[in-house]
SELUMRO-498738 format. One record per residue (C-alpha): residue in one letter; residue number from 0; x, z, y. Coordinates in nm, 4 decimals, always signed. Layout:
BEGIN
 bafi drenpa       px       pz       py
    A    NUM        X        Z        Y
...
***
This chain:
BEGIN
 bafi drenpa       px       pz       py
    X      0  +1.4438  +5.4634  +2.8140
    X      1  +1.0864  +5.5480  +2.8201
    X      2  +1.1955  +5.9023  +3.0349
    X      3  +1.5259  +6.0237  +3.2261
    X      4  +1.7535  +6.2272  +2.9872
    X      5  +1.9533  +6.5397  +3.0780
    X      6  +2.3017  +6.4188  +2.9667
    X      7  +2.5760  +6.6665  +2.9288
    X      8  +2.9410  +6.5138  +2.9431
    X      9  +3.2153  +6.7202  +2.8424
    X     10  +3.5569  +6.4718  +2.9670
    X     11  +3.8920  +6.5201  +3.0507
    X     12  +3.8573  +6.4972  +3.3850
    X     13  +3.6277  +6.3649  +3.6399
    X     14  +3.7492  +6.5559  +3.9188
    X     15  +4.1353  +6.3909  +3.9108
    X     16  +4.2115  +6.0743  +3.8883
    X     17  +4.5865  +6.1894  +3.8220
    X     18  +4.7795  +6.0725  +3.5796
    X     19  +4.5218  +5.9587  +3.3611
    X     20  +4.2200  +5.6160  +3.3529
    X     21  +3.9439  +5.8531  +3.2496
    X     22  +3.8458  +6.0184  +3.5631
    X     23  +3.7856  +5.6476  +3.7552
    X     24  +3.5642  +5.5493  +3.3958
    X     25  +3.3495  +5.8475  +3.3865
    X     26  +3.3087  +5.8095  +3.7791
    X     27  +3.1640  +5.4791  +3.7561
    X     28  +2.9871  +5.4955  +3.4672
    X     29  +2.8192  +5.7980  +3.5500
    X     30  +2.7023  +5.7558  +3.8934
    X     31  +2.5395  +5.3898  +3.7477
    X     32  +2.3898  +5.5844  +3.4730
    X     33  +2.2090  +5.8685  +3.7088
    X     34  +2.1691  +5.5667  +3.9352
    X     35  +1.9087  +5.4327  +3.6276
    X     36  +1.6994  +5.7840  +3.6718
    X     37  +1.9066  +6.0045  +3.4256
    X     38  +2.0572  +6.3505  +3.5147
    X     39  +2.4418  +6.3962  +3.4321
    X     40  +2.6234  +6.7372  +3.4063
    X     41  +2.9863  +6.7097  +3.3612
    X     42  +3.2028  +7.0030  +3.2326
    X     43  +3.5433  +6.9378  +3.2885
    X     44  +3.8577  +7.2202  +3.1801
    X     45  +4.0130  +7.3223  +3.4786
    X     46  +4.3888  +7.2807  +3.4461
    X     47  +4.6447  +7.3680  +3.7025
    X     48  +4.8097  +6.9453  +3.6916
    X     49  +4.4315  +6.7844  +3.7248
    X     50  +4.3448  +7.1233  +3.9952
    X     51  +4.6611  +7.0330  +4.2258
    X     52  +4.5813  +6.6748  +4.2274
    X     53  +4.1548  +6.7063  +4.2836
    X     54  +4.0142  +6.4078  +4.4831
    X     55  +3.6650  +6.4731  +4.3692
    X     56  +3.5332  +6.8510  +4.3824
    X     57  +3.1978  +6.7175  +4.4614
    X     58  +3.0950  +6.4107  +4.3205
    X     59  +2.6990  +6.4033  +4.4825
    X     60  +2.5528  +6.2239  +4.2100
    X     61  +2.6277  +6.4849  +3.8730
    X     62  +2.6702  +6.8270  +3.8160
    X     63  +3.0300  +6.9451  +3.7826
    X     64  +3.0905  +7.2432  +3.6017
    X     65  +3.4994  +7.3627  +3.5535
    X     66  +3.5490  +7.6099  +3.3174
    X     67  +3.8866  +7.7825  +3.1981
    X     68  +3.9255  +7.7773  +2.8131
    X     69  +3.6593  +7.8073  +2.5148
    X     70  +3.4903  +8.1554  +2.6086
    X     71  +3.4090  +8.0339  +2.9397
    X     72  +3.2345  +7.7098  +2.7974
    X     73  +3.0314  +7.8618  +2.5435
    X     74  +2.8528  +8.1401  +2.8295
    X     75  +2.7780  +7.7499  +2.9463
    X     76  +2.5935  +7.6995  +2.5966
    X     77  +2.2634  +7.6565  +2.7446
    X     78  +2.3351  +7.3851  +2.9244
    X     79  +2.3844  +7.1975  +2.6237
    X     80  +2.1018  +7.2905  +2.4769
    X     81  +1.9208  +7.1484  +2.7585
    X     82  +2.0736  +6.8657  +2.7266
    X     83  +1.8821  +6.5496  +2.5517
    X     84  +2.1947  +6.4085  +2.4681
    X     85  +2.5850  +6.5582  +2.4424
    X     86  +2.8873  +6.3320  +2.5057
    X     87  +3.2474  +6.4469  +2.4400
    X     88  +3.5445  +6.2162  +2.5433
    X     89  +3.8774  +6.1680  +2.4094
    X     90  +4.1968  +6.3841  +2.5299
    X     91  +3.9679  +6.6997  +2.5399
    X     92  +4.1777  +7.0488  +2.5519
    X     93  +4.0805  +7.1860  +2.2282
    X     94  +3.8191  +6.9087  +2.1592
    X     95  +3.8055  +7.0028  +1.8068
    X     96  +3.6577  +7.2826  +1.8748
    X     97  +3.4830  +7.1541  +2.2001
    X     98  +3.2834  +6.8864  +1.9192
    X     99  +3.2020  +7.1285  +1.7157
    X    100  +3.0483  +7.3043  +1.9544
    X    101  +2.8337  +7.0032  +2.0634
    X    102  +2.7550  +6.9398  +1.7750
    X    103  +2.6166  +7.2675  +1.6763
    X    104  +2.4048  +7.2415  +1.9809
    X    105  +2.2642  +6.9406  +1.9389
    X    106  +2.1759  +7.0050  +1.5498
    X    107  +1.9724  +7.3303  +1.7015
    X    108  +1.7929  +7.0808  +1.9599
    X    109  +1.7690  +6.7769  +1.7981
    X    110  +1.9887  +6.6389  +2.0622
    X    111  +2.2071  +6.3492  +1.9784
    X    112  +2.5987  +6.4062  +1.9928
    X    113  +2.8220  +6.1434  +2.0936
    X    114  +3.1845  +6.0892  +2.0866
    X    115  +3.3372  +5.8555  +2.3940
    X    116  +3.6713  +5.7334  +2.2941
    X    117  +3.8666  +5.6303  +2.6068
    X    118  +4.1405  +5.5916  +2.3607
    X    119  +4.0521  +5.3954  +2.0703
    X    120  +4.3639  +5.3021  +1.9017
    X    121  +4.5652  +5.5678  +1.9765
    X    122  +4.2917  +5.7898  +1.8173
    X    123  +4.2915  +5.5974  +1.5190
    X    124  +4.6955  +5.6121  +1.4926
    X    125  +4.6981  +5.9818  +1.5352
    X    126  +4.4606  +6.0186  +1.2821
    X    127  +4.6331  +5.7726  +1.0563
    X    128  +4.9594  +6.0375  +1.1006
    X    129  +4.7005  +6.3372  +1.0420
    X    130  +4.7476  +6.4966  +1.4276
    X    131  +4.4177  +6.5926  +1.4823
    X    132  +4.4583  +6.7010  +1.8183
    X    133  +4.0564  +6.6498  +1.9630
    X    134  +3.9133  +6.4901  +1.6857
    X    135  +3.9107  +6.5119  +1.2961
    X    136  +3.7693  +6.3129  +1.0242
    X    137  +3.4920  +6.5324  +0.9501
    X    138  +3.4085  +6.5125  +1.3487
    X    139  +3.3786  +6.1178  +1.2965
    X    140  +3.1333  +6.1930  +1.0439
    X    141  +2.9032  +6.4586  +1.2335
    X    142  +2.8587  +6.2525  +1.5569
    X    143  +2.5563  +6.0660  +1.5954
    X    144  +2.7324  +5.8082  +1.7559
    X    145  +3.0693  +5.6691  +1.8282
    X    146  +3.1093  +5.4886  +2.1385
    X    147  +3.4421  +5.3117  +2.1703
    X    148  +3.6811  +5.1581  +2.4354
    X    149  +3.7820  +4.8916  +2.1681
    X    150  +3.5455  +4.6407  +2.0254
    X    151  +3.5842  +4.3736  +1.7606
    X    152  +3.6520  +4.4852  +1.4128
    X    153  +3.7486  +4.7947  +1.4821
    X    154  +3.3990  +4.8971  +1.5362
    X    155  +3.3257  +4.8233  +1.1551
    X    156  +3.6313  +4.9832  +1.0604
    X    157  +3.4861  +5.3555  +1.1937
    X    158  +3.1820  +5.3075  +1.0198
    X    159  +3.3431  +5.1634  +0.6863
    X    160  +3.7009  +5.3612  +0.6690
    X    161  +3.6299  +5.6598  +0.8659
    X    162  +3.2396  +5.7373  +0.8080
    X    163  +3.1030  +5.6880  +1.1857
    X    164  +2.6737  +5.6547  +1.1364
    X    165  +2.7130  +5.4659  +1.4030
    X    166  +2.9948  +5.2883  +1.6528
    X    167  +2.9322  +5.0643  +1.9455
    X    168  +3.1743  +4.9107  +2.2029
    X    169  +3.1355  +5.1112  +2.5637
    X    170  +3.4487  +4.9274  +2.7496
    X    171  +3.5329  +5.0815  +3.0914
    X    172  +3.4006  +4.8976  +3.3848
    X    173  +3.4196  +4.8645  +3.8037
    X    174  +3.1946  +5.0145  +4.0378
    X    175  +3.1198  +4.6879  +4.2674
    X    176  +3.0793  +4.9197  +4.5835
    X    177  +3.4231  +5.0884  +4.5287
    X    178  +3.6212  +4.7464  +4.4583
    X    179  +3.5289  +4.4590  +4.6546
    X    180  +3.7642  +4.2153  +4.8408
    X    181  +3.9235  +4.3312  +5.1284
    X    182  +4.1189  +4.0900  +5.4087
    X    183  +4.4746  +4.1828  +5.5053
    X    184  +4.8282  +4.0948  +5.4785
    X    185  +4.9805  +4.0260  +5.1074
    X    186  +5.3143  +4.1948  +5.0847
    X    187  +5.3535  +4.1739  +4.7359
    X    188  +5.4224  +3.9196  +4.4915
    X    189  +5.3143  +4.0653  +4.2348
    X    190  +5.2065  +4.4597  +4.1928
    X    191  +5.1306  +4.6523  +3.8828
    X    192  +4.9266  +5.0065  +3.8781
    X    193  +4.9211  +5.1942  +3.6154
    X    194  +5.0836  +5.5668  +3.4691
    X    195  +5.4464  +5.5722  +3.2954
    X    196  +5.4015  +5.5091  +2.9447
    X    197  +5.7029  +5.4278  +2.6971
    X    198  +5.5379  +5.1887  +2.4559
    X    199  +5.3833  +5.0023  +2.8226
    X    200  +5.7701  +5.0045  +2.9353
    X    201  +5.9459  +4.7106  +2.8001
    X    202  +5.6653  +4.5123  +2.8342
    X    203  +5.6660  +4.6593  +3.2047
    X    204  +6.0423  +4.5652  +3.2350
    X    205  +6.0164  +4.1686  +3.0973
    X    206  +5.7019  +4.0969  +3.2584
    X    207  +5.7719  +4.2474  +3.6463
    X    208  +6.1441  +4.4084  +3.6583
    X    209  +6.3577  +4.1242  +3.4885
    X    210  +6.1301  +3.8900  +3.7175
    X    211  +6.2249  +4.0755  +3.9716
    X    212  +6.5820  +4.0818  +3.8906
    X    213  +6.6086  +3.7107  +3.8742
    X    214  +6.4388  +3.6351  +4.1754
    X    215  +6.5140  +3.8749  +4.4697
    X    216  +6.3454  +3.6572  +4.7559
    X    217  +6.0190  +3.7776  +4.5784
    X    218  +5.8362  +4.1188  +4.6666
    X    219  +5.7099  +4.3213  +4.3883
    X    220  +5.5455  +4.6803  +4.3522
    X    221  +5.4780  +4.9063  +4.0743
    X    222  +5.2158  +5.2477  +4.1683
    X    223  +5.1768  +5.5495  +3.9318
    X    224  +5.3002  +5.8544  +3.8279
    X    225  +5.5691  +5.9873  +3.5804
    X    226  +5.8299  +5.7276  +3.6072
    X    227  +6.1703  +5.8455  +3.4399
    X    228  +6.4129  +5.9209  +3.6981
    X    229  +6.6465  +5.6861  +3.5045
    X    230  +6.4776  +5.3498  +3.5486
    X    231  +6.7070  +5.0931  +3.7362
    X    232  +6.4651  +4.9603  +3.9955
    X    233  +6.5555  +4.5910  +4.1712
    X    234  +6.5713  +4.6491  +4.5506
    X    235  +6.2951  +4.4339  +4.5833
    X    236  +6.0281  +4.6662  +4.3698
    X    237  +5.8650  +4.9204  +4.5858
    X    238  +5.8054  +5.2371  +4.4091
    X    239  +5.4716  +5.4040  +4.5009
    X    240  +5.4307  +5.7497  +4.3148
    X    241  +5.0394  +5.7184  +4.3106
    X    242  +4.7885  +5.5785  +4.4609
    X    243  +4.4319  +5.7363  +4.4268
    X    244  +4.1306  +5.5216  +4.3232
    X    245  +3.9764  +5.5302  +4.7370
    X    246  +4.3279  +5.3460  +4.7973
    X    247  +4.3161  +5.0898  +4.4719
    X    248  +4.1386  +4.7959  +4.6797
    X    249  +4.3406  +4.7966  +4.9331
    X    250  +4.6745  +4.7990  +4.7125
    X    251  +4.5300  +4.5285  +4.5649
    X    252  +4.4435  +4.3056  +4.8187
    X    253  +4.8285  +4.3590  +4.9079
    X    254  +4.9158  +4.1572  +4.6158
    X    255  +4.9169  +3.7764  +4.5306
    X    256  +4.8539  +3.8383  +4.1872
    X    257  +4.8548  +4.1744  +3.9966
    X    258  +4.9872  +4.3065  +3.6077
    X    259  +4.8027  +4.4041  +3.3396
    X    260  +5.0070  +4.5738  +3.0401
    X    261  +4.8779  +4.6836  +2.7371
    X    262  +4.9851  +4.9609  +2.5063
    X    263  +5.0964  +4.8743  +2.1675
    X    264  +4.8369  +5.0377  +1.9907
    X    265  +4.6134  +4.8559  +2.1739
    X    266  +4.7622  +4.5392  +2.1364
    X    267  +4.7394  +4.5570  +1.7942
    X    268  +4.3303  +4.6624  +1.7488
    X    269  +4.2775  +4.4183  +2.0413
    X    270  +3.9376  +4.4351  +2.2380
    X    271  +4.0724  +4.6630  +2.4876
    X    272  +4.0680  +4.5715  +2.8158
    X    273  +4.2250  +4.7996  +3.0694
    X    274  +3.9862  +4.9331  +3.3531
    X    275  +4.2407  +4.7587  +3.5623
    X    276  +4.1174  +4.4205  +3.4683
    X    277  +3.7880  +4.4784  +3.6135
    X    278  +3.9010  +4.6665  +3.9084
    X    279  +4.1712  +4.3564  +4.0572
    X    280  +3.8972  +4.1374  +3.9148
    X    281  +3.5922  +4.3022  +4.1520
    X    282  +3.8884  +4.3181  +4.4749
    X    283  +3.9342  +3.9327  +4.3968
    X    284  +4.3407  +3.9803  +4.3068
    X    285  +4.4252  +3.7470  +4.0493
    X    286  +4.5462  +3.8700  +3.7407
    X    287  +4.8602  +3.7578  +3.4973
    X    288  +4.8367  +3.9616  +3.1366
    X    289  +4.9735  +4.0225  +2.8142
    X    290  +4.8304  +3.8518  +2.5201
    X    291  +4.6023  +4.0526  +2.2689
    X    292  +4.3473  +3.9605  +2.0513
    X    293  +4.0341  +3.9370  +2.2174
    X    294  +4.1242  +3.8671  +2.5762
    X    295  +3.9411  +3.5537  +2.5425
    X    296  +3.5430  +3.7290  +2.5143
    X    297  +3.6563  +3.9465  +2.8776
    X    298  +3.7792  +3.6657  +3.0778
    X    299  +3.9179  +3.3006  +3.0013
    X    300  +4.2701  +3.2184  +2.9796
    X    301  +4.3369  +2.9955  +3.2748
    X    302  +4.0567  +2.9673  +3.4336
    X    303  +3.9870  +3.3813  +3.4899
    X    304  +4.3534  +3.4809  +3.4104
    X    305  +4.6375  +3.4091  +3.3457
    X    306  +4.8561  +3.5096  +3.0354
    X    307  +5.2265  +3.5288  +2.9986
    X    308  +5.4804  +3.6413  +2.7698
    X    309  +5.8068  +3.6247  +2.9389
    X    310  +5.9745  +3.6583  +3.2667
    X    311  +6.0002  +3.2564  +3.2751
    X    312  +5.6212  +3.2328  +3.2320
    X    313  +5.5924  +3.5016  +3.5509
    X    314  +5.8393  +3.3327  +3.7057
    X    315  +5.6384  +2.9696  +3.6967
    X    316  +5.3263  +3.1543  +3.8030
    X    317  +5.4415  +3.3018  +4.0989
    X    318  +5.6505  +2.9718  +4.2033
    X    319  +5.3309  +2.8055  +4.2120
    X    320  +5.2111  +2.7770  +4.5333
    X    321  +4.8786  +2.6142  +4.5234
    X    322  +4.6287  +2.8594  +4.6971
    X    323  +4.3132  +2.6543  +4.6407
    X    324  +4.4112  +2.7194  +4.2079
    X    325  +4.4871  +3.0900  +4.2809
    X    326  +4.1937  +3.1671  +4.4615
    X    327  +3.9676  +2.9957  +4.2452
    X    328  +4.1501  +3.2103  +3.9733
    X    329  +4.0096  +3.5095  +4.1623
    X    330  +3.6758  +3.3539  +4.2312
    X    331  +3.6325  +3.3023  +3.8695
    X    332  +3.7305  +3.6033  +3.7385
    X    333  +3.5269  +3.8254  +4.0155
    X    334  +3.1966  +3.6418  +3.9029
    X    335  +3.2353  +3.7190  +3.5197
    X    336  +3.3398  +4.1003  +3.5882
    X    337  +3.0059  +4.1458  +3.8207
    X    338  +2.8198  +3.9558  +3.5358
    X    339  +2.9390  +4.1430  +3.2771
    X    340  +3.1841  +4.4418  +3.3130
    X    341  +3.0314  +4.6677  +3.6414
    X    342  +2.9452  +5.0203  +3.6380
    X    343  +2.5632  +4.8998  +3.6220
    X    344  +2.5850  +4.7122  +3.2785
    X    345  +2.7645  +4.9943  +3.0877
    X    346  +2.5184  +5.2109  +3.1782
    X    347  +2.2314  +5.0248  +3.0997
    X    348  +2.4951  +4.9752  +2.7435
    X    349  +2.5397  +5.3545  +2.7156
    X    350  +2.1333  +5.4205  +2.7655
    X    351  +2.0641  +5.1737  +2.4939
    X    352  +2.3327  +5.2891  +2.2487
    X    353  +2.1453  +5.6687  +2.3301
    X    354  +1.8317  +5.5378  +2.2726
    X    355  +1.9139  +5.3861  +1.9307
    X    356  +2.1024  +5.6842  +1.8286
    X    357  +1.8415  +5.9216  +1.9481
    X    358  +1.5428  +5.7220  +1.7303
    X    359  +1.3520  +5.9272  +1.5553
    X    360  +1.4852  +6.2325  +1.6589
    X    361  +1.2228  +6.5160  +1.7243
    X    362  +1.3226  +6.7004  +2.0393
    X    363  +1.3789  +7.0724  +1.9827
    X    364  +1.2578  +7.3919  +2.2294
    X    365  +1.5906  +7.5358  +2.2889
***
């Protein structure tokens, strides 16, 4: 960019990592993007399940503004006007009427107004079923620009099926000086992190719990919030309720390999790699996945990861006991996530995508 921009952010949550993968994206991306020269204000709803679970009320780098429902954020209008850009993320409380309100704002300012989906395919399903919960179709149509956690085709399908002017992929990413390899014992087998989600369940329960079942001499751990009380855990999974994002290197340097699951939705756009990926990638924890459609363009089958389908497949990876082939796994799959997926290149992704939006635009006096 030829100057810094004032960019507003209004996000689910920065402040919490609890019980959601947005706060840890916006944290990383952010602090890379005011890291490039930019200024970042983030205005985040203050609800009482993100307010009893707060592990950033002061994140240094960015502005962050709580507010309590819709009156409260529009005394904060002039901050968006300010703003040379407006960004409004997926999952907002009322984000209906949150993007409209951007939106107004940056039509008064010539400001551009963006739409980060953090939740691609489940968007596009809930749309599909006509729950327009934080974004409708005219919405698509009135931001500048569509950034997306899913890539591939789906890109051209906003622009073609649901009118987007314009849609680029802004995957999460990993914040190198936050996850980075760390020594220490491994007492698991094989771990997975991640929230309680049922369509993530049963491929949860063939991938690490029937593994687990079948082979009790191994050690396994699942971390997150929300489990049903119901769930039959093997005596050999340890159950960690949640682990905060200052403790996610550590957890996974505890593990010989780690799981990543993907929700169905997901699976079936494809092109939506989990922020997990990047995060065991950067600690240097190998990883064993689901399949989806492009997996292959964020790191190679076999040589970065490694991709199973059943608890047999599991089973045969973790049996294996060559450590030279698992480390250089790791080694592998560390080098193409600093390459490609850290904190630093999405930002320098979400300044270009801005930039392009943004050309032509004549800036306003608010």
């Amino acid at each position: 960019m030829s100057r810094p921009l004032d960019l507003v952010v209004l996000g689910l949550s920065l402040s919490s990592s609890w019980g959601n993968g947005h706060a840890t994206t916006y944290r990383a991306l952010l602090r890379a993007f005011v890291a490039r020269g930019h200024r970042v204000t983030f205005l985040e709803r203050d609800v009482p399940w993100y307010a009893a679970h707060r592990d950033l009320a002061d994140p240094g780098y960015c502005d962050l503004v709580l507010y309590r429902d819709l009156a409260d954020l529009a005394d904060l209008a002039p901050r968006l006007d300010a703003a040379d850009a407006v960004m409004v993320g997926s999952y907002v409380p009322d984000g209906v009427a949150v993007g409209q309100m951007a939106i107004a704002s940056a039509r008064r300012t010539g400001a551009v107004a963006a739409f980060y989906d953090i939740d691609t395919p489940v968007t596009l399903a809930k749309l599909a079923r006509g729950d327009h919960d934080y974004l409708t179709p005219d919405l698509i149509r009135s931001y500048d620009l569509y950034l997306s956690f899913t890539g591939g085709p789906t890109l051209a399908r906003l622009e073609r099926e649901h009118g987007a002017p314009m849609a680029r992929a802004l995957y999460c990413s990993v914040d190198p000086e936050h996850y980075a390899p760390r020594g220490g014992p491994l007492r698991y087998d094989l771990s997975y992190l991640g929230t309680y989600s049922p369509d993530r369940q049963p491929t949860l329960e063939r991938l690490l719990i029937e593994p687990a079942r079948r082979a009790p001499q191994l050690r396994f751990a699942v971390a997150g919030p929300q489990y049903p009380d119901g769930i039959d855990w093997p005596a050999n999974v340890a159950r960690l309720d949640h682990v905060g994002p200052a403790d996610h290197p550590a957890f996974y340097a505890a593990s010989r390999y780690t799981l990543n699951v993907t929700r169905a939705d997901m699976i079936a756009a494809g092109y939506s790699p989990s922020v997990r990926l990047f995060e065991a990638a950067a600690c240097g924890t190998p990883l064993i996945s689901d399949a989806w459609d492009g997996l292959d363009t964020v790191l190679a089958p076999g040589r970065e990861i490694r991709v199973a389908e059943s608890a047999e497949a599991v089973l045969a990876i973790l049996g294996d006991r060559d450590e030279a082939a698992r480390q250089a796994l790791a080694q592998a799959a560390r080098a193409r996530v600093l390459a490609r997926h850290s904190a630093a290149c999405r930002a320098a992704e979400l300044e270009a995508a801005l930039s392009e939006a943004g050309a032509g635009r004549v800036r306003a006096v608010p």
